[in-house]
Structure formats: C-alpha cells, structure tokens
N, C-alpha and C positions, 0 to 999 in steps of 0.2 A: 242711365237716363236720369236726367233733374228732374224735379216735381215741376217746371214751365214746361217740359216736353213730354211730361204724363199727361197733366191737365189740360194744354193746347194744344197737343199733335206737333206736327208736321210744319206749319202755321210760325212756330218760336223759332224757327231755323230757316224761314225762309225770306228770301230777299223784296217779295212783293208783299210781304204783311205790314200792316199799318197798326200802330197798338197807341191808341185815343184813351185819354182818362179824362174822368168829367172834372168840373171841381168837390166832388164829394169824394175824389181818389178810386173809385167807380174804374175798372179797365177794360175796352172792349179791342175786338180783335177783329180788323176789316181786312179783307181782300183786293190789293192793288188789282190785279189784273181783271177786276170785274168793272173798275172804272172803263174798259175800253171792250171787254169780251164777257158776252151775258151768259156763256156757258160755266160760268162764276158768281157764286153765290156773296155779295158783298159781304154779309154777317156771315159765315156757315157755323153751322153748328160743332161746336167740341168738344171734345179734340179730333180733330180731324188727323186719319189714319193713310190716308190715300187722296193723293191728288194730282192730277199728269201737268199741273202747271207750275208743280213746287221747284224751284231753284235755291239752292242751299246759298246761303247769305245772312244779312245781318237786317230784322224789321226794322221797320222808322218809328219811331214814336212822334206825336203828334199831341199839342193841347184843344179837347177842344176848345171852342168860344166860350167865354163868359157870360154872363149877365152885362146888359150897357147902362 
C-alpha cells in the first residue's frame, strides 16, 4: 500500500475521483459521482475504506480557479 492509498482510501485508485489543488498547493479530493447521484458525499471524509461506487481507475486532477 503507498502512503496516497493510506491517507486517501479507496478514493486514489478510483476513476470517479477528482483531485483539485488550490493555488497554495492545498489538495482536495472530490467525488465525481456525487455531481449526478446524492447518495455521494461530494468531499467525504478520509480515507475512505468502503464505497459501492468505487471503480478502480486512474482520478482526474483538476486546477482550481484563480484569483481574476
């Protein structure tokens, strides 16, 4: 196990995770499939250990927005 799949769960290996950094390098870890199904916690808490909608895959990373 790597120290991303200690500290994240389930979440580092799955294909619906979104992983946003602020511009302070700040990393958060969001649930795709709560965009469309609210039995998903957008932020959950982690590392998450169990979750019936993980599909094993590669997350997206994402920047957030800046300052304009």
């Amino acid at each position: 196990m790597t120290a991303t799949e200690a500290t994240i769960g389930l979440c580092s290996l799955c294909r619906h995770a979104r992983v946003q950094r602020n511009a302070e390098g700040n990393q958060f870890w969001r649930c795709g499939r709560a965009d469309s199904d609210d039995r998903y916690l957008r932020y959950p808490p982690l590392p998450v250990s169990a979750c019936h909608g993980h599909e094993r895959g590669e997350p997206r990373e994402s920047r957030a927005a800046g300052p304009k």
